[in-house]
C-alpha positions in Angstrom: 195.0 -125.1 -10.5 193.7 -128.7 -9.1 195.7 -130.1 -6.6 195.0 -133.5 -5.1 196.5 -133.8 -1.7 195.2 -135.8 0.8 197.9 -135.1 3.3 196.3 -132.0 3.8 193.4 -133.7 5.9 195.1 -132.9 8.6 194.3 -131.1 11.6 196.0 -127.4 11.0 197.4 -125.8 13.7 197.4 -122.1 13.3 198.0 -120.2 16.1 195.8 -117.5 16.7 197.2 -113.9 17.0 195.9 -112.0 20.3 194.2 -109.3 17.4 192.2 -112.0 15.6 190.7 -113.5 18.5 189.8 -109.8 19.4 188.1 -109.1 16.6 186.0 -112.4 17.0 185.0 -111.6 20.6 183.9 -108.1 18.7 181.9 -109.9 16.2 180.0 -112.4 19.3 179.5 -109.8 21.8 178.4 -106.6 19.6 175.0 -108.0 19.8 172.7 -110.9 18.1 174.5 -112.6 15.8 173.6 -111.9 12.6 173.2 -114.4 9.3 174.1 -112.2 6.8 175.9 -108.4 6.7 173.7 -105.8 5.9 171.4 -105.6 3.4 173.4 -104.7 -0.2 176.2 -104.8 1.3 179.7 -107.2 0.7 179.3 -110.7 2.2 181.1 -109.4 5.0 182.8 -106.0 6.0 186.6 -105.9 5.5 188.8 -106.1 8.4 192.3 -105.7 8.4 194.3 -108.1 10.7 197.7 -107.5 12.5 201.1 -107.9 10.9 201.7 -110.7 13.2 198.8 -112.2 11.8 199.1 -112.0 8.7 203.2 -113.4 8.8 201.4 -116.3 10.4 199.0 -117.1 7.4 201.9 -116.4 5.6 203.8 -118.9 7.1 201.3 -121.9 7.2 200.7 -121.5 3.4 204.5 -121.5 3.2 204.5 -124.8 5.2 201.3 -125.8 3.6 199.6 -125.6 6.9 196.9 -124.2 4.3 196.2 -123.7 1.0 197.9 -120.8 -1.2 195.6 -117.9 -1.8 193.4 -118.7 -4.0 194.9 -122.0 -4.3 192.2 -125.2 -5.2 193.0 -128.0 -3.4 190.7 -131.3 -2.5 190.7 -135.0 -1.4 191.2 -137.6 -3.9 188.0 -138.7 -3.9 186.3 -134.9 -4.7 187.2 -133.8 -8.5 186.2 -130.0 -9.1 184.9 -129.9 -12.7 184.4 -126.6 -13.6 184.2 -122.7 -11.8 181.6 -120.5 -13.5 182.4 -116.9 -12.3 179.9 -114.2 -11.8 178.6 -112.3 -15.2 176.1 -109.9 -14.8 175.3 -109.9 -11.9 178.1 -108.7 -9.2 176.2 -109.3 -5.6 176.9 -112.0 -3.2 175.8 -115.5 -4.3 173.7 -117.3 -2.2 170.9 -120.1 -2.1 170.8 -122.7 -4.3 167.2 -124.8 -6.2 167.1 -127.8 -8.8 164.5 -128.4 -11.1 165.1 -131.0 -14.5 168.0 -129.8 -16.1 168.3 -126.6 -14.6 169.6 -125.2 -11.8 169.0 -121.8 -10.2 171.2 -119.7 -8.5 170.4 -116.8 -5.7 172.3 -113.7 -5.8 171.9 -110.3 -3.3 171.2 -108.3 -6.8 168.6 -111.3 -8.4 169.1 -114.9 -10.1 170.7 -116.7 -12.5 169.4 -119.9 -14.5 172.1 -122.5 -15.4 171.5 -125.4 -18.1 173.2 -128.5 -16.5 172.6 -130.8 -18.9 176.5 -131.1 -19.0 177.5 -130.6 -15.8 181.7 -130.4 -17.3 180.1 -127.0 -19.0 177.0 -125.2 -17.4 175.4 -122.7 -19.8 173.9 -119.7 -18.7 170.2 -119.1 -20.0 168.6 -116.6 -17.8 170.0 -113.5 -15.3 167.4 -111.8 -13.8 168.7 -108.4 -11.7 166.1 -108.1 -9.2 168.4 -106.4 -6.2 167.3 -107.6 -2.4 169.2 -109.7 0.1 169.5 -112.6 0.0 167.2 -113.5 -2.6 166.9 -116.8 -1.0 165.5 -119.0 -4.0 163.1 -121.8 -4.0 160.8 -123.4 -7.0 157.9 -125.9 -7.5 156.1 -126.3 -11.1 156.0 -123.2 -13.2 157.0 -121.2 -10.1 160.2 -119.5 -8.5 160.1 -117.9 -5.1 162.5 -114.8 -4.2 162.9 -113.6 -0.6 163.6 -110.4 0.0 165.1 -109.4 3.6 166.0 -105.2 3.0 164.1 -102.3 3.3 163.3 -101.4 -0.6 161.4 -98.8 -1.8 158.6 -100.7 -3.6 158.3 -104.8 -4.7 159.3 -104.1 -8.0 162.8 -105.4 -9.7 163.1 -101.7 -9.6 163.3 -100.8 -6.2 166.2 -99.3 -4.1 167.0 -99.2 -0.9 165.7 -97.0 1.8 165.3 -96.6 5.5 163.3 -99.4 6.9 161.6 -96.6 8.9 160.0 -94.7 6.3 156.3 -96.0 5.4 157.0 -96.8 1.9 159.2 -99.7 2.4 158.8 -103.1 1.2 160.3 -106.6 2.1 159.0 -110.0 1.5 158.4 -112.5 -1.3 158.2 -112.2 -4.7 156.7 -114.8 -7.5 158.4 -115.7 -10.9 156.5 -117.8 -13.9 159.4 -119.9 -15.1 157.2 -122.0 -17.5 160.4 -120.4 -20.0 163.2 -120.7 -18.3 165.1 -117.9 -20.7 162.5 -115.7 -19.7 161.4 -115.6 -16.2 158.4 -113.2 -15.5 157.8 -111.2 -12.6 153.9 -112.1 -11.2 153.6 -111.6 -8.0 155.0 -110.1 -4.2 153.7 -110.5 -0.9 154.6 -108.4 1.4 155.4 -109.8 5.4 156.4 -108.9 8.8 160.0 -108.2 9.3 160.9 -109.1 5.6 161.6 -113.0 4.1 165.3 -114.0 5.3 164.6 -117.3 4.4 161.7 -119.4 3.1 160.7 -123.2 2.6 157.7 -124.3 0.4 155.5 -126.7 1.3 154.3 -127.6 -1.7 150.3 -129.1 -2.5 148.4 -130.3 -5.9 146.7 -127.1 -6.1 148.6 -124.8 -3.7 152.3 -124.4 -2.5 152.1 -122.7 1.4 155.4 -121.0 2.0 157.1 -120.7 5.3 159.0 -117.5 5.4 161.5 -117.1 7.9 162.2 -113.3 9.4 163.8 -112.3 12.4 164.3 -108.8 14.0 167.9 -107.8 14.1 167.1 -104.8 15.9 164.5 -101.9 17.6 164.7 -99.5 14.4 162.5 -102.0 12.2 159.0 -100.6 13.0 157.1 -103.6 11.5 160.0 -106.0 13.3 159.6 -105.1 16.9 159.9 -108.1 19.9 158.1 -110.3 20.5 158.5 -111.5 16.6 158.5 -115.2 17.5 156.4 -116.6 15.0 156.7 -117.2 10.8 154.8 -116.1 8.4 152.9 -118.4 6.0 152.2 -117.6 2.4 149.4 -119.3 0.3 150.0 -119.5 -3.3 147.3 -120.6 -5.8 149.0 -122.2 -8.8 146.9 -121.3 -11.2 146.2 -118.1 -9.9 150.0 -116.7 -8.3 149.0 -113.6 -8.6 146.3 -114.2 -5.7 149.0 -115.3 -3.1 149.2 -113.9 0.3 149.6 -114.2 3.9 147.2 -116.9 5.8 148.6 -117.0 8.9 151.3 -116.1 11.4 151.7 -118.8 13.5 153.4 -117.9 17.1 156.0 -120.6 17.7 157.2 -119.4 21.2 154.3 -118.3 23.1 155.6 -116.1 26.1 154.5 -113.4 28.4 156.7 -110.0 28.7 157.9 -107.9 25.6 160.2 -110.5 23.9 158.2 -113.6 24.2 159.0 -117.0 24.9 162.0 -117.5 22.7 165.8 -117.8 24.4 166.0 -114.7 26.3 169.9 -114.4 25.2 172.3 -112.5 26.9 172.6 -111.5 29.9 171.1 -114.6 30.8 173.1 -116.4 28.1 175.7 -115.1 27.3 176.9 -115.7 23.6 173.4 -116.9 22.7 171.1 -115.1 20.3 167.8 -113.9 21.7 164.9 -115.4 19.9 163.2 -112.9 17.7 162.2 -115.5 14.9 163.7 -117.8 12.9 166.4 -118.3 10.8 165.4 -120.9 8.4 163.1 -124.1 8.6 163.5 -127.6 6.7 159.8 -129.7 6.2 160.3 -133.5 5.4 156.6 -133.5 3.7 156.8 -137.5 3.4 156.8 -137.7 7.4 154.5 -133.8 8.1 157.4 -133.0 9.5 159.5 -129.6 10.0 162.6 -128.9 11.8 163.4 -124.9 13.0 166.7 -123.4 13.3 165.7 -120.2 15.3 168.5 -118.1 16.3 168.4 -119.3 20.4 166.5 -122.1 19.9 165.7 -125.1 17.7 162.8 -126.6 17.0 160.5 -130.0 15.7 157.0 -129.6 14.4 154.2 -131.2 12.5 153.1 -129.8 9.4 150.2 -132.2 9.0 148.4 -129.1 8.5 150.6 -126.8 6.9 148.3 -123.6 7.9 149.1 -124.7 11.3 152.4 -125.9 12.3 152.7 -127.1 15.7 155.7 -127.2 17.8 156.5 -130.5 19.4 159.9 -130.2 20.9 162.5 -127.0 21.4 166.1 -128.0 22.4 168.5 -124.9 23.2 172.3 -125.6 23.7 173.5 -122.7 25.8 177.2 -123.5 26.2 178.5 -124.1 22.6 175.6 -122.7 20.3 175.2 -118.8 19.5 172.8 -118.7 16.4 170.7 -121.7 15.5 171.1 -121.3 11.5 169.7 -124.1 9.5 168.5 -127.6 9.7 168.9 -131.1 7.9 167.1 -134.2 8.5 168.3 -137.7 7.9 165.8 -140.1 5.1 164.4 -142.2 8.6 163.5 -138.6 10.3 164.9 -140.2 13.7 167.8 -137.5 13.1 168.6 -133.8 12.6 171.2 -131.8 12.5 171.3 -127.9 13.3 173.9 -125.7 12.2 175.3 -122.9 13.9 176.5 -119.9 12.6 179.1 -118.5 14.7 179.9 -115.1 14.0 177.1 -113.9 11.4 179.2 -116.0 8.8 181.5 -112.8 8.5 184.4 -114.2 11.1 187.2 -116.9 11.5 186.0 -119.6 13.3 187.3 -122.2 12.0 190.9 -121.7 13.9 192.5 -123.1 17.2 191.2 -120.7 19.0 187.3 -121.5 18.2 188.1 -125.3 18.6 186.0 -128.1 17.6 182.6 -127.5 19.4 181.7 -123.7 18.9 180.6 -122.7 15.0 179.8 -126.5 14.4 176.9 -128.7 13.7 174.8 -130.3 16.3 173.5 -133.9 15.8 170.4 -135.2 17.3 168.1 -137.8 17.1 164.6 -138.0 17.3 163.1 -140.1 19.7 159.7 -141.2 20.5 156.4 -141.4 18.5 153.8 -138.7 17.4 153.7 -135.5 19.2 156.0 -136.9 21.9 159.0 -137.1 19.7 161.8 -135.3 21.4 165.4 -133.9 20.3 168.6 -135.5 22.0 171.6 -134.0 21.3 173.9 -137.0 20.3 177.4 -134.8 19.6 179.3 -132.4 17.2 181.3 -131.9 13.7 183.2 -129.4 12.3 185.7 -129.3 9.5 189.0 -131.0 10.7 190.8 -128.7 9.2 191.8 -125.2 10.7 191.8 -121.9 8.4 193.6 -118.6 8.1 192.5 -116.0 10.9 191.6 -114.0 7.3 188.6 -116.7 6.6 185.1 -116.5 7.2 184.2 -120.1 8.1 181.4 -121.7 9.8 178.7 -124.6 9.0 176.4 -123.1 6.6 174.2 -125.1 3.9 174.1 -128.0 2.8 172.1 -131.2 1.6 171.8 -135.5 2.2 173.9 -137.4 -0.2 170.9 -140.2 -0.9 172.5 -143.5 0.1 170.3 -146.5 1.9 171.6 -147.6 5.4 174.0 -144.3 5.8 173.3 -140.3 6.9 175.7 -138.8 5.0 175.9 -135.0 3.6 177.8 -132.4 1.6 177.7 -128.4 3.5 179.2 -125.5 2.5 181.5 -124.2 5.1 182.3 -120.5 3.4 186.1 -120.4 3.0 186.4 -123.2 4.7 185.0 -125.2 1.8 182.7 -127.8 1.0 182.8 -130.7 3.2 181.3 -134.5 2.2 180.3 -136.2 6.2 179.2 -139.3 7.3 176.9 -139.2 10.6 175.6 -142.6 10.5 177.1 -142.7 14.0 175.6 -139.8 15.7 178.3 -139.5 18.4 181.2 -139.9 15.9 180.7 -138.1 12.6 183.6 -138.0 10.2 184.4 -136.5 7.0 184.8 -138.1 4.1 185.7 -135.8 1.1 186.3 -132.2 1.3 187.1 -129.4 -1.6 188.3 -126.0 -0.5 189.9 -122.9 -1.6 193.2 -120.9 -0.3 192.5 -117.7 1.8 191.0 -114.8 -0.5 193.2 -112.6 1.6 196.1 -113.1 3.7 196.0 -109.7 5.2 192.6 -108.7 5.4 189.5 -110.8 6.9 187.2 -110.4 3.9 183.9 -112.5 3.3 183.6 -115.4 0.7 183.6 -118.9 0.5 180.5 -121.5 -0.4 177.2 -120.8 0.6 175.2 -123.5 -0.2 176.5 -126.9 -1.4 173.9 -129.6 -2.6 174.3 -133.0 -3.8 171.7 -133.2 -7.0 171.2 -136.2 -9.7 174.8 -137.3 -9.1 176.7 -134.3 -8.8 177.6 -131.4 -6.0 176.7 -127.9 -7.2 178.2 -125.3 -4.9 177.4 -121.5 -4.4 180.8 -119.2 -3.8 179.7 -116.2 -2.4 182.5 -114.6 -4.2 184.1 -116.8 -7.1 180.9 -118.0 -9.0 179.3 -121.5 -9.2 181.2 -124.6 -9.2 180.7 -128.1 -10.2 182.0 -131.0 -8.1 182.0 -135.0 -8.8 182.2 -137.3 -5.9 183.7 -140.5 -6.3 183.6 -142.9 -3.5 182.2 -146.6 -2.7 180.5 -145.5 0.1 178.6 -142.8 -1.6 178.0 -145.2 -5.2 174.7 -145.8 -4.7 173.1 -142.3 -5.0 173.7 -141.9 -8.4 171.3 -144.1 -8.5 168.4 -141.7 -7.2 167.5 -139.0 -9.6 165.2 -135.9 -9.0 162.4 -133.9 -11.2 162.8 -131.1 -8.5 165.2 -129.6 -5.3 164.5 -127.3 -3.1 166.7 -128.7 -0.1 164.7 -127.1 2.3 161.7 -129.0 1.6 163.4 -132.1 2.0 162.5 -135.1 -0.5 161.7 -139.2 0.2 164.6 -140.3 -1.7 163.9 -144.1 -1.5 159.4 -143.5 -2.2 
């Protein structure tokens, strides 16, 4: 059911049971935070909470504190069109790309390909079961890009999973012809180091160069090992996919010792990931310009030559940030803002207890010309509104809403929602619109909630991990003017010039 509310913009005050809080000081201190759970497994493990926690989410959806379970609710100016669930395949949703009337949609076990030609009533027109986390998905021309981030036992759609230690196992990026969008076909893979988490495309007349973003989430990946602080980047002939491989592997944090010159992490921070790569990277092609969200540290560089990205700033934040997650850049490039994902995604930290500053994004601006620009942190936002100790929540993905004059963007939050923000004023960001769901659970911390939310030819598209695609329609003055900007093509990742 659709509930319009807007008393529920609230702060919540949920008070945090001594359990919950344990389990999230589990979750930060049992080592580098990871973005995602294990390869093929559930978006995050199940974990049972406290009786005492779970009377409290009972009572604050009694009070309505919080949603019901399962419960839609929204801001008056955020109308939820339509819930797609999942069909064939069952493994978590995740990243999101645009291109004409078409929108595809990652999925831990492949992709599916949605006609929005009516966004009231998506049609399905592809599924393609290809299984391998998190099948991160990007695509330019005839082409779609896969990622592929677990140890499988070849690069076919056939593959299962195995041991990253034996010989035979694969991870990297695969290539899709989608010149019929009913009938993707399989064309290419490209192995790399330490598997694709992520990628970004950097797209050329004759070639598109991917940027694939790995990290090393521990000492049993042999082809993963520290130092792993650079990316590796993919050329891809579009005429000739089936030629594409690895150009170069650019090392971002140049270091002496065994793990580099990335954020050393605990001891010395405590809380903070140690840099073994990157997370994910955002290009602004328009401006040659590329912003790095890599796990301790985060990152500006040129892309002038895409073969050879080169840094020219690194900001860490040591007191509020544990894993540097993803990264969005204003239309003027004099702004970015990093996310941080707090917990791997799989843990409540969107309560009290977290507060405002921790599992947030950062805002900075970008000062200076040329290879002298430098990253000033200008202040934070998180959702305003506090969830059940049984929610994953944290800043996850999310995309500008093109309006001339204003910063303002729509990011998934997992089961904290989709927020709509304005941070026009760098030091005081505040949300305008939000849609969310009730708790999946109110006794059990299980993983859900949006992945990826992305504003696209006049409408918000919106990943749930665990309920399906859904279709959003914004409708507020301040935002008017972008449905004036329309799109051939979006990958949010490779950001567009809205206003060329």
């Amino acid at each position: 059911m659709i509930l319009l509310n807007d008393s529920r913009t609230r702060r919540r005050r949920l008070t945090v049971a001594a359990t919950a809080a344990g389990l999230l000081a589990a979750l930060l201190t049992a080592g580098p935070a990871a973005a995602t759970p294990d390869p093929g497994d559930a978006p995050a493990a199940s974990k049972d909470v406290s009786a005492s926690t779970e009377a409290q989410v009972d009572k604050a959806i009694a009070s309505g504190e919080i949603p019901g379970q399962d419960e839609v609710v929204h801001s008056g100016n955020l109308q939820h069109l339509v819930n797609i669930p999942k069909d064939v395949l069952p493994g978590t949703n995740s990243d999101l790309a645009f291109q004409g009337r078409y929108t595809f949609a990652g999925n831990y076990d492949g992709f599916r390909v949605f006609d929005i030609s009516d966004p009231k009533s998506p049609k399905t027109v592809a599924q393609v079961l290809c299984p391998g986390s998190q099948n991160d998905v990007s695509v330019s021309g005839d082409l779609l890009f896969l990622s592929t981030d677990s140890s499988r036992s070849d690069s076919s759609c056939n593959s299962t999973t195995q041991p990253a230690t034996e010989k035979s196992s694969w991870e990297g990026m695969k290539v899709f012809d989608i010149s019929d969008k009913r009938n993707p076909r399989y064309v290419a893979a490209v192995e790399t180091a330490c598997g694709s988490h992520t990628h970004t495309l950097v797209p050329e007349r004759k070639n598109v160069y991917i940027y694939v973003s790995s990290y090393s989430p521990s000492a049993t990946y042999p082809d993963c090992q520290p130092p792993h602080d650079g990316i590796s980047v993919i050329k891809v002939p579009r005429n000739a996919p089936e030629r594409a491989a690895v150009v170069n592997f650019p090392v971002l944090f140049p270091g002496e010792g065994p793990d580099g010159g990335g954020n050393p992490g605990a001891p010395t921070n405590p809380g903070v990931s140690k840099t073994t790569g990157c997370h994910d990277i955002t290009v602004l092609p328009s401006k040659d310009l590329a912003a790095g969200a890599c796990m301790g540290d985060g990152i500006l560089f040129s892309v002038k030559d895409p073969e050879h990205p080169k840094v020219i700033d690194r900001v860490q934040d040591n007191v509020n940030f544990s894993f540097w997650h993803s990264a969005t850049f204003n239309q003027k490039a004099n702004k970015v803002v990093f996310t941080d994902e707090l917990g791997g995604g799989g843990a409540a930290t969107c309560n009290e207890a977290t507060g405002p500053d921790r599992g947030a994004d950062g805002i900075y601006d970008i000062t200076g010309k040329g290879d002298r620009r430098k990253l000033v942190f200008r202040g934070y936002y998180k959702i305003p509104r506090h969830q059940a100790d049984t929610e994953n929540c944290v800043a996850h993905n999310g995309s500008l809403i093109p309006v001339k004059g204003k910063d303002i963007m729509v990011q998934a939050w997992y089961q904290g929602g989709v927020s709509v923000w304005d941070f026009t004023d760098s030091a005081k960001p505040k949300e305008i619109a939000y849609f969310e769901r009730g708790p999946l659970s109110t006794d059990t911390l299980v993983g859900g909630g949006s992945w990826s939310a992305y504003y696209y030819n006049g409408y918000i598209y919106s990943n749930d991990i665990a309920k399906g695609f859904d279709v959003l329609k914004l409708d507020d003055r301040r935002t008017a003017p972008a449905e004036r900007v329309r799109l051939d093509e979006l990958n949010v990742q490779t950001q567009p010039d809205y206003f060329d």
